[in-house]
N, CA and C atoms of all chains as a GROMACS GRO file, in nm:
protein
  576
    1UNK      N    1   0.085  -0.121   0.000
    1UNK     CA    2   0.000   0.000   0.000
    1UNK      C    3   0.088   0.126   0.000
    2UNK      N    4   0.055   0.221  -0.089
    2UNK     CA    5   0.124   0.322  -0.059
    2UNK      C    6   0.161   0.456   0.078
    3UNK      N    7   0.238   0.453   0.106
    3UNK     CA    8   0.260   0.539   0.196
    3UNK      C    9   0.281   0.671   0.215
    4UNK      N   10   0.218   0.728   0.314
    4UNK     CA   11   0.183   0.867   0.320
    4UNK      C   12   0.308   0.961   0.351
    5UNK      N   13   0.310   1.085   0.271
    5UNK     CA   14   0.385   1.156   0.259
    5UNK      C   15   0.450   1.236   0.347
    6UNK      N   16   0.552   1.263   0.364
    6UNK     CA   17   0.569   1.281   0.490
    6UNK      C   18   0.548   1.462   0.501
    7UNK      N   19   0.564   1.571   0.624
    7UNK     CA   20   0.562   1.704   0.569
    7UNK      C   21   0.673   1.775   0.466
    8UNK      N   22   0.761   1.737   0.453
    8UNK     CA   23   0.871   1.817   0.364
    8UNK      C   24   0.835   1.737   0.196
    9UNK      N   25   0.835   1.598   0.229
    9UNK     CA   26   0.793   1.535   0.071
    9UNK      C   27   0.633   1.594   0.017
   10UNK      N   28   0.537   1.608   0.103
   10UNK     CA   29   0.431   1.706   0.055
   10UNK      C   30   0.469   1.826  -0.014
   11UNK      N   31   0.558   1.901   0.068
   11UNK     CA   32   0.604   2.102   0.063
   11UNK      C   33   0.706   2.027  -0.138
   12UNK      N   34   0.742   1.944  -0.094
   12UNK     CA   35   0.846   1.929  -0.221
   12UNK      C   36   0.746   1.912  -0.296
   13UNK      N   37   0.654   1.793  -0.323
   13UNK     CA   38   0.583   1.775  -0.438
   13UNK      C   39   0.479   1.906  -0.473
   14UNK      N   40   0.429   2.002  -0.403
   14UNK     CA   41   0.318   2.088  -0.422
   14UNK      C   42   0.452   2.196  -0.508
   15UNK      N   43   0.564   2.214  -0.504
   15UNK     CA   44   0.620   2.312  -0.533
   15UNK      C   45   0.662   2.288  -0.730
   16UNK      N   46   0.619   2.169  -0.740
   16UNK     CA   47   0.577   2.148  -0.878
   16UNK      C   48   0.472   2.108  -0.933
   17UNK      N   49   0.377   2.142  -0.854
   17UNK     CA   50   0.235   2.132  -0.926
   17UNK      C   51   0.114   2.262  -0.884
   18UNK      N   52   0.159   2.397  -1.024
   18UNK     CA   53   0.078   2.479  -0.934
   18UNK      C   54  -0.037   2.475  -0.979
   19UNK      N   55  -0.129   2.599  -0.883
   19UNK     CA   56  -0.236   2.601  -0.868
   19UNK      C   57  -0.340   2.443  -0.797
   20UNK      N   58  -0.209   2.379  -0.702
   20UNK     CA   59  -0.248   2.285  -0.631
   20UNK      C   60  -0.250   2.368  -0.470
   21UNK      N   61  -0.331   2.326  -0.448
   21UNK     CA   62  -0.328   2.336  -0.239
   21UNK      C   63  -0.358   2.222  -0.185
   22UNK      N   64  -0.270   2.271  -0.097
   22UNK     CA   65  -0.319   2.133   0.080
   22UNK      C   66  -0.396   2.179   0.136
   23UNK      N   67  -0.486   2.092   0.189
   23UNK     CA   68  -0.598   2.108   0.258
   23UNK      C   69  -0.576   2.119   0.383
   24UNK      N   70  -0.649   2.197   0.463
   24UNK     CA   71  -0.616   2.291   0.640
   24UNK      C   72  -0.562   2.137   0.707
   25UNK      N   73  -0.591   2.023   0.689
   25UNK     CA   74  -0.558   1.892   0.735
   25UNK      C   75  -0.426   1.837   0.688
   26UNK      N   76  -0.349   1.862   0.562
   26UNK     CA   77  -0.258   1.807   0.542
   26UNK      C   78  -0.270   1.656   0.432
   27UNK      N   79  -0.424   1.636   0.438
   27UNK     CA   80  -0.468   1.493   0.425
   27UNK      C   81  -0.520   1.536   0.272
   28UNK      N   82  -0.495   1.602   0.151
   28UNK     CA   83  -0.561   1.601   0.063
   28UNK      C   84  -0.480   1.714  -0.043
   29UNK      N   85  -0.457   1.722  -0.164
   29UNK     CA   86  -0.483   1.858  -0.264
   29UNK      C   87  -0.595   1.855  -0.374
   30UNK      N   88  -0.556   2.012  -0.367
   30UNK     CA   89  -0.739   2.068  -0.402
   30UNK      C   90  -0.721   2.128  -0.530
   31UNK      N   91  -0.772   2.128  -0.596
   31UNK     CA   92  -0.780   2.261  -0.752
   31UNK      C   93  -0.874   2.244  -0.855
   32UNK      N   94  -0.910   2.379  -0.861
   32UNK     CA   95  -0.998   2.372  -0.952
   32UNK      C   96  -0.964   2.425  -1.085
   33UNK      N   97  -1.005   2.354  -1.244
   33UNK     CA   98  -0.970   2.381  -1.314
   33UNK      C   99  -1.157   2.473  -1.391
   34UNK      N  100  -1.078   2.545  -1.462
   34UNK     CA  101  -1.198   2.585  -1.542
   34UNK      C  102  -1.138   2.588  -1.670
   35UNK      N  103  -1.256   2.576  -1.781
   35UNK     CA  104  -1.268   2.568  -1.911
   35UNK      C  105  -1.353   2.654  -1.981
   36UNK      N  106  -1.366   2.614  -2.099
   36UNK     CA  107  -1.416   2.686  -2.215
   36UNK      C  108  -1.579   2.677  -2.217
   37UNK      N  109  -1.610   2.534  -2.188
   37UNK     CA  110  -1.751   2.504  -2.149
   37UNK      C  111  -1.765   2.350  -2.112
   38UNK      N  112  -1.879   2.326  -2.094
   38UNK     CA  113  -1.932   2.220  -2.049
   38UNK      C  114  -1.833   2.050  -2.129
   39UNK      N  115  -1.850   2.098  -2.236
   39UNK     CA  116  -1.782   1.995  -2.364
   39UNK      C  117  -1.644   1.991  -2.328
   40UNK      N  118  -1.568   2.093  -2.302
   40UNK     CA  119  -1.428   2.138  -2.277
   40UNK      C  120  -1.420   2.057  -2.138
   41UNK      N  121  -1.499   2.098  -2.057
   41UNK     CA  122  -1.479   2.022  -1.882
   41UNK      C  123  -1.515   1.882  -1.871
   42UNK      N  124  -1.618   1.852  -1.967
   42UNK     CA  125  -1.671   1.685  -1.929
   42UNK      C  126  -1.574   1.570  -1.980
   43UNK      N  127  -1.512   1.687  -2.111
   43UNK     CA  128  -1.385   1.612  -2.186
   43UNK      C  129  -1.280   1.574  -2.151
   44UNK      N  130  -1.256   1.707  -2.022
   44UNK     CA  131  -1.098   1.646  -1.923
   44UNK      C  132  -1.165   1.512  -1.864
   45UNK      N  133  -1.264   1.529  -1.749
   45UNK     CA  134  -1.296   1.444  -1.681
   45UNK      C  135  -1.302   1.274  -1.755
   46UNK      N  136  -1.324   1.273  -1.908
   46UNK     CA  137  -1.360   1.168  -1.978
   46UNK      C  138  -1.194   1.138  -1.980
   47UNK      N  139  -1.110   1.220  -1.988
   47UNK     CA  140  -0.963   1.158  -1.982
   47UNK      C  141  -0.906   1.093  -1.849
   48UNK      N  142  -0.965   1.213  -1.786
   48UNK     CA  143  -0.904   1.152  -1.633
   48UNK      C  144  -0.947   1.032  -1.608
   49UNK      N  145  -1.092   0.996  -1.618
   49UNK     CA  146  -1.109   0.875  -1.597
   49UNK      C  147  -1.066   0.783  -1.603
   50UNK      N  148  -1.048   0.772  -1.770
   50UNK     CA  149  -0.911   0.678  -1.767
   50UNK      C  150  -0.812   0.622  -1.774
   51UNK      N  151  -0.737   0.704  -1.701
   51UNK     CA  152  -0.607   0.749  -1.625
   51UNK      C  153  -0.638   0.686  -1.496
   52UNK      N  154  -0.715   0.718  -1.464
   52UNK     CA  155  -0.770   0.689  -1.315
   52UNK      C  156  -0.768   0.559  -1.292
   53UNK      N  157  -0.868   0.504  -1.345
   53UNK     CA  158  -0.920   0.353  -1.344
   53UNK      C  159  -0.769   0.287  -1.411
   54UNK      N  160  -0.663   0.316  -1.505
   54UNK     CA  161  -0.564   0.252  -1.507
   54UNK      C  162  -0.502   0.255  -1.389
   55UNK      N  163  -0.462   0.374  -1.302
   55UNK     CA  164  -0.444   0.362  -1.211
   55UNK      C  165  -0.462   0.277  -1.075
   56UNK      N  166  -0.588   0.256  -1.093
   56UNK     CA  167  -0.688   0.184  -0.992
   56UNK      C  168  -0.673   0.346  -0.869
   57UNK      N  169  -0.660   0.465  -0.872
   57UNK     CA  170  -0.672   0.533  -0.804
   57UNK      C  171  -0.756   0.657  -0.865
   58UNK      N  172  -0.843   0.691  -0.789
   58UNK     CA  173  -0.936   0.787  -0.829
   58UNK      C  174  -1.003   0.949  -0.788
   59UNK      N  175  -1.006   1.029  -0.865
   59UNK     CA  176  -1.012   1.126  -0.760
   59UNK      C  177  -1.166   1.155  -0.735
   60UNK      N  178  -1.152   1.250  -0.602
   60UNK     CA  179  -1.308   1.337  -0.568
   60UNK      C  180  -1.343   1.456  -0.604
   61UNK      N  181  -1.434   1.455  -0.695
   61UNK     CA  182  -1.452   1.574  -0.783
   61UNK      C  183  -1.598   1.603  -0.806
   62UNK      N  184  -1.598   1.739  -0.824
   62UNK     CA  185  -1.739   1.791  -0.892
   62UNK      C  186  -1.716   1.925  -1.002
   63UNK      N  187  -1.828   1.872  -1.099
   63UNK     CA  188  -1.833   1.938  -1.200
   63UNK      C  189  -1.968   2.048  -1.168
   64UNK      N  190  -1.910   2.191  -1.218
   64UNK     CA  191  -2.062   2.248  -1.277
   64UNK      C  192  -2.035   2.357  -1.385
   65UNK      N  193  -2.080   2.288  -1.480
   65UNK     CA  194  -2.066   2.355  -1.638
   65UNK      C  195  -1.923   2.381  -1.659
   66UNK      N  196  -1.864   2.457  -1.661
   66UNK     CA  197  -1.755   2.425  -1.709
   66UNK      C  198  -1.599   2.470  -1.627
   67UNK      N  199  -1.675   2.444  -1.488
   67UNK     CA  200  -1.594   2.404  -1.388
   67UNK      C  201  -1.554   2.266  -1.366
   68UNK      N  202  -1.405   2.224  -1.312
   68UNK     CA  203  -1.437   2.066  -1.228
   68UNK      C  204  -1.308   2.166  -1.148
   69UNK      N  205  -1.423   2.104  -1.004
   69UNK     CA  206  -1.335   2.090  -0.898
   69UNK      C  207  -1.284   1.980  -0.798
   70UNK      N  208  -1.125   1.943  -0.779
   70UNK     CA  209  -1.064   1.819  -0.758
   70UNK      C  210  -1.016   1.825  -0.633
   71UNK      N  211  -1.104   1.704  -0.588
   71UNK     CA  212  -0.994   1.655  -0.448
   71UNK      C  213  -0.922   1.546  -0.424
   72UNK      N  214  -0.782   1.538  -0.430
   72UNK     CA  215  -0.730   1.366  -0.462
   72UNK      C  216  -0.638   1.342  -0.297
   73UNK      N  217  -0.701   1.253  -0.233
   73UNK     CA  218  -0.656   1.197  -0.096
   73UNK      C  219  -0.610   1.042  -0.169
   74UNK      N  220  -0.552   0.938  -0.056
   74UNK     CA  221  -0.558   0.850  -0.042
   74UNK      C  222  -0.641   0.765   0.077
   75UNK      N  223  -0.735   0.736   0.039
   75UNK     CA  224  -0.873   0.713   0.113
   75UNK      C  225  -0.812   0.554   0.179
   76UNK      N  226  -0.743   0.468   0.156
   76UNK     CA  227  -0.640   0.341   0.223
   76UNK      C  228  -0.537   0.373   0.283
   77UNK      N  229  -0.480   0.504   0.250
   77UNK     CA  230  -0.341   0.503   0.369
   77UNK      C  231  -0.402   0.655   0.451
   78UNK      N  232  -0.530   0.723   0.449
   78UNK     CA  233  -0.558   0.805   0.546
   78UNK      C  234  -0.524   0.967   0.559
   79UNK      N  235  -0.463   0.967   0.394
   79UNK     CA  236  -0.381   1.076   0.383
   79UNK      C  237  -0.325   1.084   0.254
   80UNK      N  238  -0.245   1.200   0.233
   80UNK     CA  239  -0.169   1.190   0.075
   80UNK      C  240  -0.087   1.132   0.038
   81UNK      N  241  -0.082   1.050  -0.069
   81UNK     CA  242   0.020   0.952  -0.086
   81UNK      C  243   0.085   1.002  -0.207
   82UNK      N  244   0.175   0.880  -0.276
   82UNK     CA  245   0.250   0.933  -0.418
   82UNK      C  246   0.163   0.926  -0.511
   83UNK      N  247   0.038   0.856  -0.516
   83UNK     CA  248  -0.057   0.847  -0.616
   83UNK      C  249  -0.131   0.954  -0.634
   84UNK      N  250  -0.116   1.025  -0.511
   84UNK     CA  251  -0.207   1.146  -0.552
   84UNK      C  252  -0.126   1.219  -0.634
   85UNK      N  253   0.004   1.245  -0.588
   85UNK     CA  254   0.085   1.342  -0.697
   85UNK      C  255   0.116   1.298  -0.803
   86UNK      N  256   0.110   1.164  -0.837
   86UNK     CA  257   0.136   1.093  -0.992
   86UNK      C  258  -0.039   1.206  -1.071
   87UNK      N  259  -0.179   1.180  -0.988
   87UNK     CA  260  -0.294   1.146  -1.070
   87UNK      C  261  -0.307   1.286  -1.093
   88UNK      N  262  -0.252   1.401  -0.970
   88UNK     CA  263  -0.237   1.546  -1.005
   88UNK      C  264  -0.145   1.590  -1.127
   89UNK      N  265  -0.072   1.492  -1.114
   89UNK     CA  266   0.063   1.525  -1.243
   89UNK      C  267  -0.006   1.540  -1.372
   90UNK      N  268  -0.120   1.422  -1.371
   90UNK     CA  269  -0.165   1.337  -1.470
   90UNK      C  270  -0.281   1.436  -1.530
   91UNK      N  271  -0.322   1.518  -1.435
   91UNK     CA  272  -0.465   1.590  -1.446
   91UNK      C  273  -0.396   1.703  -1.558
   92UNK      N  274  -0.300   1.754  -1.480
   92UNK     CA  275  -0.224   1.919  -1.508
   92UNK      C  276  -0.197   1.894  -1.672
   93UNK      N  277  -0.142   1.763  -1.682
   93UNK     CA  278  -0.104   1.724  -1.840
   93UNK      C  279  -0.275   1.708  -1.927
   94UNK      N  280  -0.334   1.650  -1.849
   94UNK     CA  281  -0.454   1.645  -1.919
   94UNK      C  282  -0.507   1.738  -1.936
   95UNK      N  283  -0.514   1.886  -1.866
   95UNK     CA  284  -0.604   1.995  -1.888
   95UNK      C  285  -0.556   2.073  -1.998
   96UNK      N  286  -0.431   2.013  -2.050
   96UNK     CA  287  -0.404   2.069  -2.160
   96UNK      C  288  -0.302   2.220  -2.117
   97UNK      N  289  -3.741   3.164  -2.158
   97UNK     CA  290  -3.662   3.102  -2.054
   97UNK      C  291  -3.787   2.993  -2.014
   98UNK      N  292  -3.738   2.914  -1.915
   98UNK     CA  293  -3.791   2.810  -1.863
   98UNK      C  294  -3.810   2.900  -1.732
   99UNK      N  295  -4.000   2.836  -1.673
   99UNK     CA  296  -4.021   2.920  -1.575
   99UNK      C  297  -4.043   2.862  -1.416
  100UNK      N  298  -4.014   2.907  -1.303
  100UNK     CA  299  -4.004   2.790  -1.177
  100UNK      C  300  -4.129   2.756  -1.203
  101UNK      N  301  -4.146   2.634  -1.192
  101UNK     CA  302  -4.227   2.563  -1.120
  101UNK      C  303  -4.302   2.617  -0.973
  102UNK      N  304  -4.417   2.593  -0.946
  102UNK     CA  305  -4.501   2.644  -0.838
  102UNK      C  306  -4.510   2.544  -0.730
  103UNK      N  307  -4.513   2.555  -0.584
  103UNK     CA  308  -4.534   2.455  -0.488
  103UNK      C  309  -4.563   2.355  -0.518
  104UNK      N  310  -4.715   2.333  -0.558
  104UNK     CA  311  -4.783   2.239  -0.648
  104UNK      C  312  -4.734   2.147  -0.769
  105UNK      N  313  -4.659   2.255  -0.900
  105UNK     CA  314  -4.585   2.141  -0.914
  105UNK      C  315  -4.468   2.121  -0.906
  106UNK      N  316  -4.419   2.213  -0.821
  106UNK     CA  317  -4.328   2.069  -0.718
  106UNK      C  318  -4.349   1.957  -0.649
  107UNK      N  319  -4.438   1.986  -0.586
  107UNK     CA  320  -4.460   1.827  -0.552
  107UNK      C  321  -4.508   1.729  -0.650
  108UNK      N  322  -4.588   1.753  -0.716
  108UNK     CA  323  -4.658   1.659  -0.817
  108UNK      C  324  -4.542   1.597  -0.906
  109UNK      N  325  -4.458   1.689  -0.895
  109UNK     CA  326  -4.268   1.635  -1.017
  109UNK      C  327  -4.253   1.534  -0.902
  110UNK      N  328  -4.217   1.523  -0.796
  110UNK     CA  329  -4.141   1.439  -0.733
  110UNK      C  330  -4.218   1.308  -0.635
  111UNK      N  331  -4.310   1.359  -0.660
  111UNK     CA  332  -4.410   1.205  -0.678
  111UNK      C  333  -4.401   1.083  -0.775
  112UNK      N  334  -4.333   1.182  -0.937
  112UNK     CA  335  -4.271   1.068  -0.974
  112UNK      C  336  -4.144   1.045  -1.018
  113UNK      N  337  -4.037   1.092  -0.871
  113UNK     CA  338  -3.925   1.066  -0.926
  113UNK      C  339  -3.834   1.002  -0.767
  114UNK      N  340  -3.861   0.879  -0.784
  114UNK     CA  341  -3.804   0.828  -0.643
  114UNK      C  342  -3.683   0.856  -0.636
  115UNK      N  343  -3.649   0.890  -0.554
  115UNK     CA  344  -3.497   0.903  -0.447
  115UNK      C  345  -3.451   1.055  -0.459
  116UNK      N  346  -3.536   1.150  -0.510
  116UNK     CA  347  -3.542   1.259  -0.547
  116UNK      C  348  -3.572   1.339  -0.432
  117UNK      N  349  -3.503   1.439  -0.407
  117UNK     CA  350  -3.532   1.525  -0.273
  117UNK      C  351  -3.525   1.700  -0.294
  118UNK      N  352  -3.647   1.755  -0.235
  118UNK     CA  353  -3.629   1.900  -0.259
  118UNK      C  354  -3.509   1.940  -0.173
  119UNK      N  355  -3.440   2.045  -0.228
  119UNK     CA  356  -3.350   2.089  -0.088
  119UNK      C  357  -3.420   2.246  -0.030
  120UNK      N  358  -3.326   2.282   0.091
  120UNK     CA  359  -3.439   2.274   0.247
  120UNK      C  360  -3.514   2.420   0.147
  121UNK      N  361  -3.457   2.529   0.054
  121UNK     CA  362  -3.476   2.640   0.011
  121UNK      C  363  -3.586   2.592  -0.129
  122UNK      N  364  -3.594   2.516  -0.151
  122UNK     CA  365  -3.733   2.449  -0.241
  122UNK      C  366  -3.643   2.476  -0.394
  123UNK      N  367  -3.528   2.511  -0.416
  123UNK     CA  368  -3.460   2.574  -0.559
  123UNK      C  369  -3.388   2.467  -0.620
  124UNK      N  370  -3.388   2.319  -0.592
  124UNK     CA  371  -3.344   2.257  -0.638
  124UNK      C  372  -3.368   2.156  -0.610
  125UNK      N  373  -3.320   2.024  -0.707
  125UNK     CA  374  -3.425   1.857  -0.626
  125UNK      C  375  -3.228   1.803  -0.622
  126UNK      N  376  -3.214   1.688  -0.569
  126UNK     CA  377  -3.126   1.622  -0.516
  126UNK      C  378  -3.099   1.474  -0.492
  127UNK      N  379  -2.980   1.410  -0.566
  127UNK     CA  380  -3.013   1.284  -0.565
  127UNK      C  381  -2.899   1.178  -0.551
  128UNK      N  382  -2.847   1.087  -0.489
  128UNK     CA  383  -2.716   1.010  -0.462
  128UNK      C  384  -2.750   0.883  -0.525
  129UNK      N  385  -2.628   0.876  -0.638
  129UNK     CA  386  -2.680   0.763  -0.730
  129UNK      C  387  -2.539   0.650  -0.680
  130UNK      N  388  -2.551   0.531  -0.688
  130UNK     CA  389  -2.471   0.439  -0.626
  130UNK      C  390  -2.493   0.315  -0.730
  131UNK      N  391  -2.320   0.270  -0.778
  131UNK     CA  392  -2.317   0.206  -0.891
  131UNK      C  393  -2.236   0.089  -0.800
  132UNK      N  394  -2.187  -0.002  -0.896
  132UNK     CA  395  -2.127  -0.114  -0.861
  132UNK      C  396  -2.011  -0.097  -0.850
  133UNK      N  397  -1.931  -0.025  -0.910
  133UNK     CA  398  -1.783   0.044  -0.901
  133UNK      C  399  -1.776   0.181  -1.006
  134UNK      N  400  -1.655   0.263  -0.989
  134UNK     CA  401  -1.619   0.347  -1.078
  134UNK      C  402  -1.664   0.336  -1.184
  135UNK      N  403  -1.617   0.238  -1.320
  135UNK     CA  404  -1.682   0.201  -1.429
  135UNK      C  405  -1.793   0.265  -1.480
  136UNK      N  406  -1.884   0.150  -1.367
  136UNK     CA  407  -2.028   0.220  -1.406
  136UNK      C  408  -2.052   0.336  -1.353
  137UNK      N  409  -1.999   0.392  -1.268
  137UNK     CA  410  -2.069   0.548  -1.196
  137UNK      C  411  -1.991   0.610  -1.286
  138UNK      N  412  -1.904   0.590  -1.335
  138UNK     CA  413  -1.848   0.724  -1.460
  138UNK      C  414  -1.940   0.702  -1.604
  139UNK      N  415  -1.967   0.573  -1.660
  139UNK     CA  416  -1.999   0.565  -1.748
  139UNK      C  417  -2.168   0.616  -1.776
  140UNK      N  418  -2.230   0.601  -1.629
  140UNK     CA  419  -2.384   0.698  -1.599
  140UNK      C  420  -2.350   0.852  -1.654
  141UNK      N  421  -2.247   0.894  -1.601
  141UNK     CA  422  -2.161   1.012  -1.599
  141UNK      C  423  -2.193   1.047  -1.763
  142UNK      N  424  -2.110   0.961  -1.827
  142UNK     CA  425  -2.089   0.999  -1.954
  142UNK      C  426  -2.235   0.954  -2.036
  143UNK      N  427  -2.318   0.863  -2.054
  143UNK     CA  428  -2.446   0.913  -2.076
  143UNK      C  429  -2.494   1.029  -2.048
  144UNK      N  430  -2.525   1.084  -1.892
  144UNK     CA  431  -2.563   1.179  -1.898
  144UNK      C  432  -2.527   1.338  -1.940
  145UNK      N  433  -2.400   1.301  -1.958
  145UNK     CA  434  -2.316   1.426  -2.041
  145UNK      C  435  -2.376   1.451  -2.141
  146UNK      N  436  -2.380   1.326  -2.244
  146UNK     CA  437  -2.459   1.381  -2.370
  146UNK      C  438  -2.593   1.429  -2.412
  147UNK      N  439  -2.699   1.342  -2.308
  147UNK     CA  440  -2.791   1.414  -2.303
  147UNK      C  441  -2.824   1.529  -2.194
  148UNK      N  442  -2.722   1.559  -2.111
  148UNK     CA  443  -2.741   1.750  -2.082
  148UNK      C  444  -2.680   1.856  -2.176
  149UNK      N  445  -2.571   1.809  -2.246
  149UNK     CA  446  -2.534   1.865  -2.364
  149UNK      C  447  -2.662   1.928  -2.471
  150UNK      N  448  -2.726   1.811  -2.521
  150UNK     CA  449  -2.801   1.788  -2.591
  150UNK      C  450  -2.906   1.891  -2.549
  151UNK      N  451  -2.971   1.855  -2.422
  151UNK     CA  452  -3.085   1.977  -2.351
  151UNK      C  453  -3.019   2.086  -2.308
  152UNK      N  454  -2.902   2.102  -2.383
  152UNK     CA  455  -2.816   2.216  -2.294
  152UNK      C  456  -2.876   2.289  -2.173
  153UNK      N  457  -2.914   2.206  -2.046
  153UNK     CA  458  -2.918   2.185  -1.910
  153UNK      C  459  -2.846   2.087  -1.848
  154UNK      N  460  -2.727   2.140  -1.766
  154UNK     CA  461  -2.630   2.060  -1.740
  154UNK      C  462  -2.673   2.048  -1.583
  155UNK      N  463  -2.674   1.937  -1.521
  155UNK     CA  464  -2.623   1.894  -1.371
  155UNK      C  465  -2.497   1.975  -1.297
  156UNK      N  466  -2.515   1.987  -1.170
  156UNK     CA  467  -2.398   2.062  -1.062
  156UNK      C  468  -2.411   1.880  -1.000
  157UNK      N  469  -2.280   1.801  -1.008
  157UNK     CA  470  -2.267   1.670  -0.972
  157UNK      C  471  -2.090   1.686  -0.901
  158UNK      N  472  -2.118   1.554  -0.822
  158UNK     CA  473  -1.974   1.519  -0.800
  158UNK      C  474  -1.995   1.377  -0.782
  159UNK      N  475  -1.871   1.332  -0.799
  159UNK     CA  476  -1.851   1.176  -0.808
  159UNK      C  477  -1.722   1.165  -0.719
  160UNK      N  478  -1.741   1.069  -0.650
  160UNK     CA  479  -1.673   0.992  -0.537
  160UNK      C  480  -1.648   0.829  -0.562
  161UNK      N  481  -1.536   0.727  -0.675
  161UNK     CA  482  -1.581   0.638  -0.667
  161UNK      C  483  -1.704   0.604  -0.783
  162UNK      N  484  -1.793   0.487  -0.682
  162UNK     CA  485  -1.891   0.424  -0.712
  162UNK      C  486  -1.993   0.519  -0.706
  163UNK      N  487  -2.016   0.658  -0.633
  163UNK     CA  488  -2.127   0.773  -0.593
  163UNK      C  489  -2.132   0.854  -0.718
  164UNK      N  490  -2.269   0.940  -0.744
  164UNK     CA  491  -2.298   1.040  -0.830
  164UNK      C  492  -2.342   1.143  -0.711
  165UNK      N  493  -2.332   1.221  -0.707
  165UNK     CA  494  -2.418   1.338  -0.592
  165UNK      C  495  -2.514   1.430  -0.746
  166UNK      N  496  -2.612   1.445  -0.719
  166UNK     CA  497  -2.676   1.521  -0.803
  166UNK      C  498  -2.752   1.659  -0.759
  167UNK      N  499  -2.736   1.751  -0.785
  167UNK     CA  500  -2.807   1.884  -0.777
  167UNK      C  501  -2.836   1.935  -0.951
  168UNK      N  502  -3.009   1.935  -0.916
  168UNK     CA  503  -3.039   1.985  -1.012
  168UNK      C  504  -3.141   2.121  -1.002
  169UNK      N  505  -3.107   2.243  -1.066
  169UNK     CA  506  -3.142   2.347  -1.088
  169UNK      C  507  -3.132   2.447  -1.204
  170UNK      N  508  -3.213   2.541  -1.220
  170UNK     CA  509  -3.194   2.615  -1.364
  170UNK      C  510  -3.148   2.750  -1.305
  171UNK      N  511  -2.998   2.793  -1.284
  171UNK     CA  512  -2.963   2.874  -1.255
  171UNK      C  513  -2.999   3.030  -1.314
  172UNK      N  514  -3.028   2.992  -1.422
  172UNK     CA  515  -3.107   3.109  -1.516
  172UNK      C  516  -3.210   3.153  -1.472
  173UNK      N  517  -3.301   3.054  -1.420
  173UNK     CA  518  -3.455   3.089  -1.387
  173UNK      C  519  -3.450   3.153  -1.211
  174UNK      N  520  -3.314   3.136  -1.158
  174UNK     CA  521  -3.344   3.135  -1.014
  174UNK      C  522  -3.375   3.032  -0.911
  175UNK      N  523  -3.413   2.900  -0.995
  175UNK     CA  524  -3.474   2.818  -0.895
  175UNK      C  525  -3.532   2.669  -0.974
  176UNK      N  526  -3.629   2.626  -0.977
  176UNK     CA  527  -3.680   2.475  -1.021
  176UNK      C  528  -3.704   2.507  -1.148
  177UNK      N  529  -3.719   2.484  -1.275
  177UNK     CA  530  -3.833   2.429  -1.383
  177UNK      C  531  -3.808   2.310  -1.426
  178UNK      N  532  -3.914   2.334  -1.542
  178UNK     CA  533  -3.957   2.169  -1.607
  178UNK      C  534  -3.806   2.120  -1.670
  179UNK      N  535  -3.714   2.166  -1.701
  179UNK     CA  536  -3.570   2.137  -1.768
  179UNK      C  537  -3.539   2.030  -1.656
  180UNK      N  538  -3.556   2.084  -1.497
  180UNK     CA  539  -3.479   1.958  -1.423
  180UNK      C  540  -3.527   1.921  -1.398
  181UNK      N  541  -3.680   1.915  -1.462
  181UNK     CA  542  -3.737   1.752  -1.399
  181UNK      C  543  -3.726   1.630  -1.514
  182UNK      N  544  -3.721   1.717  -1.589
  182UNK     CA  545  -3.682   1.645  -1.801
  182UNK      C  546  -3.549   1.544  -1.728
  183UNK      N  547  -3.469   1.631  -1.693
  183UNK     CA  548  -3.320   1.590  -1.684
  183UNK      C  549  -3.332   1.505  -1.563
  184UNK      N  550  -3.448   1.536  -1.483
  184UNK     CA  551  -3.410   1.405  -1.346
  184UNK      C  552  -3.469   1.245  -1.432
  185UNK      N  553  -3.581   1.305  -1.488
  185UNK     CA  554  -3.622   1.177  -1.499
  185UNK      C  555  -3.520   1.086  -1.649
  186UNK      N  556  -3.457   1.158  -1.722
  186UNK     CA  557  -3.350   1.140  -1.828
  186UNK      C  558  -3.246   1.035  -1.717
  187UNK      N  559  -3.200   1.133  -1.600
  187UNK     CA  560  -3.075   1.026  -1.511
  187UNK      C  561  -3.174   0.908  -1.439
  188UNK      N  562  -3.267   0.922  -1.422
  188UNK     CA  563  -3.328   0.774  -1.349
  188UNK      C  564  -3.363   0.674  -1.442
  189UNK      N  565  -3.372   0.722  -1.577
  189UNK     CA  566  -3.347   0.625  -1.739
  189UNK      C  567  -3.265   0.598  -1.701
  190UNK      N  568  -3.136   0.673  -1.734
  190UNK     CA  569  -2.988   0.632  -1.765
  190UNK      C  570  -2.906   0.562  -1.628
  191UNK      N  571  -2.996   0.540  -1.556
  191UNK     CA  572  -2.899   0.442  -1.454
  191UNK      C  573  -2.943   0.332  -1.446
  192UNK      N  574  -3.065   0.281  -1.530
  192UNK     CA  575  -3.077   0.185  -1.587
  192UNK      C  576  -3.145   0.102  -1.436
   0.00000   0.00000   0.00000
């Protein structure tokens, strides 16, 4: 199972992925992407997906019109792991 | 524009739309859809993309997993019309 990040490997990984935040807990990053429209936003999400599901790791998200907003924890180790920063990596490349 | 709906038929919409809930301000109905895994809760997802596209009336949703969270409202109108009850009863098709 993957293991949770420790505080300096968090501060390191957020310092290459911007417009990411940690959550007041430490246990999560947050960001929201916006788009062009609805087609433009449902289209990332149709990538992420599957990215995701290759992954077997998935994020928590909500869409509205041509917002998605992302929350990626590791819901098995209780906290942020390396998968979250691989699936954030994965998003940032996907939003184009 | 599409126009709210009146007390009356609000209720009479959600008489026939089980698992459907007004929320507490009466401006929107509400609904937690629960699939067998990711897969299928994304792939509900992507049905219903095309046909809110299509009614260009889109869902305010988030997905967790196997979960859909649904809020539906016509932000245009201020509050309920017939668009989200079109579109509730469209996602209680499409989840089959």
């Amino acid at each position: 199972m993957a293991e949770r990040l420790t505080k300096d490997q968090r501060r390191e990984a957020l310092n290459d992925l911007p417009g990411w935040s940690l959550d007041p807990e430490g246990d999560a990053i947050e960001k929201t992407f916006r788009f062009a429209g609805f087609i433009e936003a449902f289209g990332f999400m149709t990538r992420v997906a599957l990215v995701a599901e290759k992954m077997n790791h998935h994020p928590d998200w909500s869409n509205v019109y041509r917002t998605v907003s992302v929350r990626l924890t590791t819901h098995d180790a209780g906290g942020l792991t390396e998968l979250d920063i691989k699936l954030a990596r994965a998003m940032d490349r996907l939003a184009g």
